[in-house]
C-alpha positions in Angstrom: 0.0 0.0 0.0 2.9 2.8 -0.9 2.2 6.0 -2.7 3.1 4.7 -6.2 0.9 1.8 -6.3 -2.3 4.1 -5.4 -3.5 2.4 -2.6 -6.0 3.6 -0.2 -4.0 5.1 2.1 -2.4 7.1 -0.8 -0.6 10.4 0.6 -1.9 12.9 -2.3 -4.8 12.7 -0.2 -2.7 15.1 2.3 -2.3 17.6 -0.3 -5.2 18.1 -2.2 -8.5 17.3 0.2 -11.4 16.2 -1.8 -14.7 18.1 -0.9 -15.7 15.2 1.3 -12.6 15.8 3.1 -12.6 19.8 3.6 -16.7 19.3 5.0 -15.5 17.0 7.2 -13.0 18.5 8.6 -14.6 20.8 10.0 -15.3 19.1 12.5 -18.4 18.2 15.1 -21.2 19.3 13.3 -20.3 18.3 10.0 -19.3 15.1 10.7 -22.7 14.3 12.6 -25.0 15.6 9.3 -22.6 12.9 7.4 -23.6 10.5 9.8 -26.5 11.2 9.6 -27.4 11.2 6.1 -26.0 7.4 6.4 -28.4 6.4 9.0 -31.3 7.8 7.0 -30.0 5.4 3.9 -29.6 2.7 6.3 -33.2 3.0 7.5 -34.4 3.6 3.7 -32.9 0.3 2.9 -34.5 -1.5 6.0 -38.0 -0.5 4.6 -37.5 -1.3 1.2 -37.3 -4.8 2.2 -40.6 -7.2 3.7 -42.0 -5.4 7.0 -41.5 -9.0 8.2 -39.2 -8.3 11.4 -35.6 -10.4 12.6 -36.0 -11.3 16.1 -34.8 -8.3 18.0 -37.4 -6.7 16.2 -40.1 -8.7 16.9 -39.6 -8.9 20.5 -39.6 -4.8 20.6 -42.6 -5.2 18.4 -44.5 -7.8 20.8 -43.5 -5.8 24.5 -44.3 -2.3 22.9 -47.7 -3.1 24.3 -47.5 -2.5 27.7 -45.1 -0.9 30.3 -43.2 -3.0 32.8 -40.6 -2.0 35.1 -38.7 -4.9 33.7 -39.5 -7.5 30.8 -37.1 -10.6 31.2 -33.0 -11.4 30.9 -32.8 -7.7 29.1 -33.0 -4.0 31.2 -35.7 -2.3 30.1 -34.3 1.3 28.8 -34.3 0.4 25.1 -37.9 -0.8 25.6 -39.0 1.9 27.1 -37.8 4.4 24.4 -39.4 1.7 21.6 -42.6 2.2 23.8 -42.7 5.7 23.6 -41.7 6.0 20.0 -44.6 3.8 18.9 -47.2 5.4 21.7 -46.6 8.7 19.0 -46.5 7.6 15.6 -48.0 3.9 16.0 -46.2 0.4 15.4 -45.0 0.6 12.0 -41.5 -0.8 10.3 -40.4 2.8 10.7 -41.3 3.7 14.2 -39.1 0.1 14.8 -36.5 1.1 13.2 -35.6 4.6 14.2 -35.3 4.3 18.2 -32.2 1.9 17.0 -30.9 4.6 14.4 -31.6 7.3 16.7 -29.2 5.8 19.3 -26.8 4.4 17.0 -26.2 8.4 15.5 -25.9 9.4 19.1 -23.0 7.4 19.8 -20.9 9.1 17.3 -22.0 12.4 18.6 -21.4 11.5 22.3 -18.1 10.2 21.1 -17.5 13.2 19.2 -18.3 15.7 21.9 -15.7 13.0 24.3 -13.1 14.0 21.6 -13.4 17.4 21.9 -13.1 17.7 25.4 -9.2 16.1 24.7 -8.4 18.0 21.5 -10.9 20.8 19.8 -9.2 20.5 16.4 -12.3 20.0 14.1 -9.8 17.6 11.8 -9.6 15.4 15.0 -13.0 15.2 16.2 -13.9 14.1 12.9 -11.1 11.6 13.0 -12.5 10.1 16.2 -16.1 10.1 15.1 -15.8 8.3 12.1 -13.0 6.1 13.0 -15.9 4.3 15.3 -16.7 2.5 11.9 -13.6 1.1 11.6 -15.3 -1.2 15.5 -17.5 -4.0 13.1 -20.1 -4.0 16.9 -20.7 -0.4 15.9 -21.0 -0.4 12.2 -21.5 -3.8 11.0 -23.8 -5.5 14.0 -26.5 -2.2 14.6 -27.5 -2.9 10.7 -28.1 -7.2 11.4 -30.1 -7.1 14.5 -29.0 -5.3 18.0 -31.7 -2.8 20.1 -30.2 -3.6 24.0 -26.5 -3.3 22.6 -27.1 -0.5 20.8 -28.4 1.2 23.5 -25.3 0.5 25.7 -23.1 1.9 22.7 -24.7 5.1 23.4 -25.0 5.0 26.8 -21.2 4.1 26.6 -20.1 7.2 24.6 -22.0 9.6 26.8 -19.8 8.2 30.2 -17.0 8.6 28.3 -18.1 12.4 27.2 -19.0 13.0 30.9 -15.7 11.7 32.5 -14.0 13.5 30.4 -15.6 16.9 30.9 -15.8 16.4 35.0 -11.7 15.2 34.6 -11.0 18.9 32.5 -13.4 21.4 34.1 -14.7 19.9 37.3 -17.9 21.4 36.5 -21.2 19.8 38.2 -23.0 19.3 34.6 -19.9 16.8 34.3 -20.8 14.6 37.1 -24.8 14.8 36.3 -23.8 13.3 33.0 -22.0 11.0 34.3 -25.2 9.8 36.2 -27.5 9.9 33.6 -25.1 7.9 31.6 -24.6 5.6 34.4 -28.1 5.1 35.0 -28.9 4.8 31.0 -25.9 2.2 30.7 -27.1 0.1 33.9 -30.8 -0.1 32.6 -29.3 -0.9 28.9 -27.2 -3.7 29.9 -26.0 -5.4 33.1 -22.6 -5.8 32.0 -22.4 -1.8 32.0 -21.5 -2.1 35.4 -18.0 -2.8 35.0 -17.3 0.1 33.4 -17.8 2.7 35.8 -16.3 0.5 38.1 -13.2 0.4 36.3 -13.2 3.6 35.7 -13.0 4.4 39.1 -9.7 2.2 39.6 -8.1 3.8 36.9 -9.1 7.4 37.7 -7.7 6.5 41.4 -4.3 5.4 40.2 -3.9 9.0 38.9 -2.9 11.2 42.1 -4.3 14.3 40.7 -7.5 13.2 39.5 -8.0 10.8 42.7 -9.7 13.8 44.3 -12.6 14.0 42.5 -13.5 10.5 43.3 -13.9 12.6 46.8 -15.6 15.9 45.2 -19.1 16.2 46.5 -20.3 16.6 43.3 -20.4 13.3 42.8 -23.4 13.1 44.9 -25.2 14.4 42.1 -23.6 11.2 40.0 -25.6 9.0 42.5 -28.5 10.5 42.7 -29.5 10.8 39.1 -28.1 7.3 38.6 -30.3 6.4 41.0 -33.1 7.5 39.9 -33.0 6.5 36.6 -32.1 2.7 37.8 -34.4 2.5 40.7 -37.7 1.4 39.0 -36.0 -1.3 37.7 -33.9 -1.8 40.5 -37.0 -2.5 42.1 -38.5 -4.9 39.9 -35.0 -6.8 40.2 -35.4 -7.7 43.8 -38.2 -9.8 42.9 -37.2 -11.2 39.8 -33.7 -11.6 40.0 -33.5 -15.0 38.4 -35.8 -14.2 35.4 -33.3 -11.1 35.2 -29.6 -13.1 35.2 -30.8 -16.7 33.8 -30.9 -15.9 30.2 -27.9 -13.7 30.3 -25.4 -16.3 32.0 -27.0 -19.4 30.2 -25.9 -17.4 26.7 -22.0 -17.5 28.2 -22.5 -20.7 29.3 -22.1 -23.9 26.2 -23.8 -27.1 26.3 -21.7 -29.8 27.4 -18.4 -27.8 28.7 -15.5 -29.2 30.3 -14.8 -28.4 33.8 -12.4 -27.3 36.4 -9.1 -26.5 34.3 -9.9 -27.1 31.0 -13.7 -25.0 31.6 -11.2 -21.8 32.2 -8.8 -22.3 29.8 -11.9 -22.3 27.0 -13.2 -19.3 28.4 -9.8 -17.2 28.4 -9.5 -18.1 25.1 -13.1 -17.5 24.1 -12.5 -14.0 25.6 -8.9 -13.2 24.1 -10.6 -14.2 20.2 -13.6 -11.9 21.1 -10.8 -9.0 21.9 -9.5 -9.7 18.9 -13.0 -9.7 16.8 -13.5 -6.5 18.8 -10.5 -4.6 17.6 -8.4 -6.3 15.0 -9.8 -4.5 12.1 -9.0 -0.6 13.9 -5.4 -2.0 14.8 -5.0 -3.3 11.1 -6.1 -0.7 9.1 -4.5 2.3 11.9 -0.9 0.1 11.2 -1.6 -0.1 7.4 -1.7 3.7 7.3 0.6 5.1 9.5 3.4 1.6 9.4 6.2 3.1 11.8 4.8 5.6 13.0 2.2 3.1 14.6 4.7 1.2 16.4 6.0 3.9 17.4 2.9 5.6 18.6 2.5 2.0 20.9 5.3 3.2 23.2 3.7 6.9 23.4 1.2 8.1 25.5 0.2 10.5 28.2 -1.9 10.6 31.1 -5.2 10.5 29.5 -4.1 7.2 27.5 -2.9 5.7 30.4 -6.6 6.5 31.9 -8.1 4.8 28.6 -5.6 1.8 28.9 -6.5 1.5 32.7 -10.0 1.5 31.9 -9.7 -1.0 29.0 -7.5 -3.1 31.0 -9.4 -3.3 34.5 -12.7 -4.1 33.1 -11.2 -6.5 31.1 -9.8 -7.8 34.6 -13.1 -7.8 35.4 -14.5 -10.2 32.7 -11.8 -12.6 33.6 -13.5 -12.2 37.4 -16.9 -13.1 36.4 -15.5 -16.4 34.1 -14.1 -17.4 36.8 -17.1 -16.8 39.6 -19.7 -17.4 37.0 -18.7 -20.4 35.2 -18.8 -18.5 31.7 -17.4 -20.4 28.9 -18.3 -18.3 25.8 -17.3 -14.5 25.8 -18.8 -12.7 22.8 -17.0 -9.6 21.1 -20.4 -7.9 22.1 -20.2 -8.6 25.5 -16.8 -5.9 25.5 -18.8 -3.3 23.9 -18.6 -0.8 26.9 -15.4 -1.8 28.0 -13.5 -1.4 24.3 -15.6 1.1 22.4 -12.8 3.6 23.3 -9.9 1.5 21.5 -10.1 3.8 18.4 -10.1 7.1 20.8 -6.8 5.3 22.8 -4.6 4.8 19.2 -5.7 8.1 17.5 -4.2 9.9 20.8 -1.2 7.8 21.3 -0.4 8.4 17.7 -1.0 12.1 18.3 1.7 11.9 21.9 4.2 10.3 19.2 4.1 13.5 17.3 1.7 12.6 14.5 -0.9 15.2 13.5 -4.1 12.1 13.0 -6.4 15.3 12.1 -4.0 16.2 8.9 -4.7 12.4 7.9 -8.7 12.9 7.7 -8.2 12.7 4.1 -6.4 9.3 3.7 -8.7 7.6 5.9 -12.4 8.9 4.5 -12.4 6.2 2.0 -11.9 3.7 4.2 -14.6 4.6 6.1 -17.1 5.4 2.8 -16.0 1.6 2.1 -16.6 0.3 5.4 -20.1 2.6 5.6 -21.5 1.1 2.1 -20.2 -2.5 2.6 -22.4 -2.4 5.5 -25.5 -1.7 4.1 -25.3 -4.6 1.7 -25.3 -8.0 3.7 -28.7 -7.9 4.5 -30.1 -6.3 1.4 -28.3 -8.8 -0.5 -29.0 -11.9 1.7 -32.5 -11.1 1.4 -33.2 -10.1 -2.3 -31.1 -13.4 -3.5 -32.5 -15.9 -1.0 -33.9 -17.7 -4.1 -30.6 -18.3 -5.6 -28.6 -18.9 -2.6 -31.3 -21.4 -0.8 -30.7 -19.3 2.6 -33.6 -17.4 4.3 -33.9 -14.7 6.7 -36.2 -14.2 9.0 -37.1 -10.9 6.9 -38.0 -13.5 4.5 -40.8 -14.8 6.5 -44.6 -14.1 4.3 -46.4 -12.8 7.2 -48.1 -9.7 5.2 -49.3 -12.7 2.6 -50.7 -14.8 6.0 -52.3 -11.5 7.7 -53.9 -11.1 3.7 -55.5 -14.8 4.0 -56.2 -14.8 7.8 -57.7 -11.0 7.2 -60.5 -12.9 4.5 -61.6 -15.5 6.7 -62.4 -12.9 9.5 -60.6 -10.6 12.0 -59.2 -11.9 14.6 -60.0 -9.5 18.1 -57.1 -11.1 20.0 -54.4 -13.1 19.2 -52.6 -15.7 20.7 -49.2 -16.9 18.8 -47.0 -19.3 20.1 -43.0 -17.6 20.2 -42.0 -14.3 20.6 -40.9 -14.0 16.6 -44.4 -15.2 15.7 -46.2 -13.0 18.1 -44.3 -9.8 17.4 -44.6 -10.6 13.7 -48.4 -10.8 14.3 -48.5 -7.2 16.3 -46.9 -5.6 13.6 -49.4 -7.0 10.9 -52.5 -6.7 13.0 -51.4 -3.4 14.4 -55.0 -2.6 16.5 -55.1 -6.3 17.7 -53.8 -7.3 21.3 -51.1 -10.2 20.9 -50.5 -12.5 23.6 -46.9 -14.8 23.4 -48.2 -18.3 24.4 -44.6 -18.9 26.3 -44.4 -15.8 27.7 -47.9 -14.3 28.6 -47.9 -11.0 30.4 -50.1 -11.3 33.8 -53.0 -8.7 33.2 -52.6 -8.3 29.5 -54.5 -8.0 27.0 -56.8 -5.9 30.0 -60.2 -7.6 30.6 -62.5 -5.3 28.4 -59.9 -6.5 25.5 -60.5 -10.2 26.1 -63.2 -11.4 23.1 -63.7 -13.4 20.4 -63.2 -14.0 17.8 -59.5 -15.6 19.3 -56.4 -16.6 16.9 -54.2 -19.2 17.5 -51.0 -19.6 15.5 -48.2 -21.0 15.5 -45.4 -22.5 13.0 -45.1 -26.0 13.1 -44.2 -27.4 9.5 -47.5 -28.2 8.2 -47.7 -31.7 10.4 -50.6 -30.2 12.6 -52.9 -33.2 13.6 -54.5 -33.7 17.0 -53.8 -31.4 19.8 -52.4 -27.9 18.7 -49.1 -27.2 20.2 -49.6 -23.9 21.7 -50.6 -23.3 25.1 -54.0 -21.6 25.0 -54.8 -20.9 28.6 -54.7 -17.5 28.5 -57.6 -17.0 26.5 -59.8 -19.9 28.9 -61.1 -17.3 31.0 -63.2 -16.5 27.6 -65.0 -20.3 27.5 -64.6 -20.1 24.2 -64.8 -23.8 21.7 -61.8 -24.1 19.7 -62.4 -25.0 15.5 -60.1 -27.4 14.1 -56.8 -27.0 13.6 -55.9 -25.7 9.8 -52.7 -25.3 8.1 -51.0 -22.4 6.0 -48.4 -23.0 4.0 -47.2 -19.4 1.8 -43.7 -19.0 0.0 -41.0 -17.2 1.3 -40.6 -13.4 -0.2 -37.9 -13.9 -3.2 -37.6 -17.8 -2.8 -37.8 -19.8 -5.3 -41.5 -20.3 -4.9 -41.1 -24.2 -3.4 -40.0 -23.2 -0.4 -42.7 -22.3 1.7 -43.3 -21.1 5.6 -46.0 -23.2 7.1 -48.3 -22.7 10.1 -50.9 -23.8 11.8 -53.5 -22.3 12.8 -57.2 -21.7 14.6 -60.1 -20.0 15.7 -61.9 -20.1 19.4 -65.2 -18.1 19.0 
């Protein structure tokens, strides 16, 4: 990749700035409207595929009917905002997808605004911001399927903007973002907690800053973290299993060794994810600036050696809870609070080594223009050529086609679907319609003025449904209602090949 050959990285970039380069550069704002014009396309290519939803989706879909304090292994914040976004414009495709997008752009603006409280050159700001593409959990993963992850991204960046505006100025709006931060990040995801906690290790090991672990302004830190955490915090007391079951069952495999061997797995199941995490930033940072890189490795100051503290004790801390926990699988999405700073910590080491990363802008905005298209296409492209390639998505699924042939047979007043893809699915196409998950009913929904017939029953079952439906219909026996028999459904996938079909089963208690 040298100058001649016209690589990426090319260095004529330096001299003559395209006009991509010159807007960006100037910084905060300009970067953010970039951004933002992405996120838009992002969303416009979301809803020019089937309103039929991936399962993150559908879940948001399916609890966006009522309000809880707390709704199972996941915090509730991202829920909460879902809920309030559909309350206003209704539950839609596009009401789904913008709390994600929403959140998503306010990472890189939180992380931008963090930047600027360590250098105010526009050049860098927009160096930092953008370079958070180069992390595939913040730019590939938020375009698949993520709403509690993406919520802890943000959450994430706005501790980071906070600690760093309470370390510069001491000023008390620092510390009250720090809470609401803290108390966003704690109700987004429970692994959150390890990074304040870290970060209060590696702000103690610094003698100068150690005193505002003492300020009384931190007060202010607790109480609006507090208060923010402390209807769920409630709910948790009672439900504390429901809350931690799911989560550690995910880090736990089927059929792991034990003692030694159990530990060794999950070390290295935890030093691959670091890798997943951060190889592609460390590769393509090397690629462009080579020895001034490993270089930049040795450099440092006293605010990288506060990022590298934090990086470094929560990742201490991960190792604490494989080996109290019994974990076995670490996933690189797991370390999204703890190493969502990595590009921040090499763009300022690199600037302690003497290099100016802002003057760079330009060699680096096509790599991110490459990274930011690539990313749109996987699931375009996975879904439109699911025909030739035999593998379906979940946005595959026909459920606008079954709402069409359940719809002529007669409107259902209350539906009862058996899994939460199903039953969120069945929400969004029956948008006035109360949906109850037959696994996972919700004690007092649908209300009792809700409850009447006619009742659905679905359920996917492969077109083999004889005898007693699968699907637990208790729910709905307060009702007295006499089941029909059970029927079957069988429509093609959207863009299959027309023989491969989804099949339900299905019936009516009137």
């Amino acid at each position: 990749m040298d100058r001649e050959s016209g690589a990426i990285f090319a260095r004529e970039d330096l001299e003559e700035p395209g006009r991509l380069t010159r807007f960006l550069s100037r910084g905060l704002w300009a970067s953010a409207l970039f951004l933002g014009i992405y996120f838009a396309l992002s969303i416009a290519v979301r809803l020019i595929l089937p309103n039929s939803l991936t399962l993150d989706e559908a879940e948001q879909s399916l609890f966006s009917q009522y309000w809880l304090a707390g709704y199972g292994p996941q915090p509730p914040f991202y829920n909460w905002v879902q809920n309030a976004f559909v309350r206003v414009m209704g539950i839609s495709l596009l009401s789904l997808m913008l709390p994600k997008f929403l959140m998503l752009f306010l990472c890189y603006v939180f992380f931008g605004l963090a930047a600027r409280e360590l250098d105010r050159r526009p050049a860098f700001v927009a160096m930092a911001m953008l370079s958070l593409v180069t992390l595939p959990q913040v730019s590939y993963m938020p375009q698949q399927d993520l709403t509690h992850t993406v919520a802890v991204l943000m959450a994430t960046s706005l501790f980071l903007y906070g600690l760093f505006r309470t370390l510069r100025h001491q000023e008390w709006q620092g510390y009250v973002i720090l809470g609401i931060a803290i108390g966003i990040g704690m109700i987004s995801k429970y692994n959150f907690v390890l990074l304040p906690a870290a970060t209060v290790v590696a702000v103690f090991c610094d003698r100068e800053w150690r005193g505002r672990l003492f300020d009384p302004r931190v007060l202010l830190t607790a109480v609006v973290g507090l208060a923010i955490i402390l209807p769920h915090a409630l709910w948790l007391v009672g439900n504390i299993d429901l809350a931690t079951n799911g989560t550690i069952g995910k880090m736990v495999e089927a059929n792991a060794p034990h003692g030694a061997a159990r530990v060794a797995r999950a070390f290295s199941s935890l030093v691959l994810a670091c890798i997943a995490f951060g190889a592609l930033t460390v590769v393509i940072f090397a690629v462009a600036f080579k020895k001034d890189f490993r270089r930049a490795l040795k450099a440092g100051d006293r605010w990288t050696c506060l990022l590298g503290r934090m990086m470094l004790v929560a990742l201490l801390g991960v190792v604490f809870v494989i080996l109290v926990t019994g974990t076995t699988k670490i996933t690189e999405r797991w370390l999204d609070p703890y190493l969502l700073a990595l590009p921040l910590y090499l763009l300022l080491k690199l600037e302690r080594s003497g290099v100016d990363t802002g003057a760079n802008l330009g060699r680096f905005v096509p790599v991110f223009v490459v990274i930011m298209a690539v990313t749109l296409v996987p699931l375009a492209g996975k879904t439109l050529t699911s025909g030739l390639t035999g593998s379906y998505s979940r946005i595959n699924y026909p459920f606008a086609s079954v709402a069409e042939v359940l719809n002529a047979e007669q409107r259902p007043a209350l539906i009862v679907a058996g899994g939460m893809h199903l039953a969120g699915n069945m929400r969004l196409q029956f948008p006035d319609v109360p949906v109850i998950n037959s696994e996972q009913p919700i004690e007092g929904f649908p209300p009792p003025d809700a409850m009447r017939a006619p009742v659905l029953a679905i359920w996917i079952d492969g077109g083999k449904t004889t005898g007693t439906p699968p699907i637990d219909l208790s729910s709905v026996n307060v009702l007295g209602l006499t089941p029909s028999p059970p029927q079957s459904l069988s429509l093609p996938y959207y863009y299959s090949d027309g023989n491969t079909k989804l099949s339900l089963g299905y019936l009516w208690l009137r």
